[in-house]
N, C-alpha and C positions, 0 to 999 in steps of 0.2 A: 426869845426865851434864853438862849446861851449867852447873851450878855447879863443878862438876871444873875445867871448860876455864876459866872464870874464877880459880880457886885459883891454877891453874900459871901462867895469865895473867898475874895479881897477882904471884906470886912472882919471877916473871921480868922484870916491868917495875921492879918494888922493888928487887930485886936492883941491877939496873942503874946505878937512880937511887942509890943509897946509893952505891956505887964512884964514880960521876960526881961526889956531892958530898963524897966523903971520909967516910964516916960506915957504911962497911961492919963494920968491926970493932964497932961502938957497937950494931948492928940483927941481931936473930937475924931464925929466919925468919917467925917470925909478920908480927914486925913488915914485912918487906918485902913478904910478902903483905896488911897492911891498905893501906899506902903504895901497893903498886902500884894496888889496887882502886881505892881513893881517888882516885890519880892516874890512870886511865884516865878515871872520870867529870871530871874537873877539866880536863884535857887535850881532853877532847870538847866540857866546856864554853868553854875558852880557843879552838878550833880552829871553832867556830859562830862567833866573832865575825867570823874573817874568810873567812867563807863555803866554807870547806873544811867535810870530814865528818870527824868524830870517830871514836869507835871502831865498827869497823862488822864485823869478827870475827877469827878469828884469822888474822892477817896482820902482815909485816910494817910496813905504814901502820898499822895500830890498833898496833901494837907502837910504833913512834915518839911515836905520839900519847899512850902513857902514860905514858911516860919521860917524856914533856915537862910531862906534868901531875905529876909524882911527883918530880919535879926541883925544880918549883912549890912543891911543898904544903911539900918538903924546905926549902926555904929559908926560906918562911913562918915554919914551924914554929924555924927556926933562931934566927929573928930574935926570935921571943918567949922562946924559951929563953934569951936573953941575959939 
């Protein structure tokens, strides 16, 4: 069941983060479910530096906190693709 709540996690933080950076038409759903997953850990790890808690379950606080990591990894990723 906990890999479930992660999936729709994923998908729904991804989702997000693609519309936020423009790139929703380009990302089916897999891909906004790797993006999200990726961006919850990346987010948690961004969100330890400044002594907040990262993703800690399904909430909207861990919901923020993936988007913000997925938004990250989104623009990362952007910048190499140039």
């Amino acid at each position: 069941m906990n890999w479930i709540v992660w999936i729709i996690f994923g998908a729904l933080a991804g989702w997000i983060a693609s519309i936020i950076m423009g790139r929703n038409k380009q990302m089916g759903a897999i891909a906004n479910i790797v993006v999200g997953i990726i961006g919850a850990f990346l987010g948690g790890w961004i969100m330890s530096f400044f002594g907040a808690q990262g993703v800690t379950g399904f909430n909207l606080t861990s919901l923020i906190v993936a988007i913000i990591g997925a938004v990250v990894l989104l623009f990362v990723v952007g910048l190499f693709r140039r």
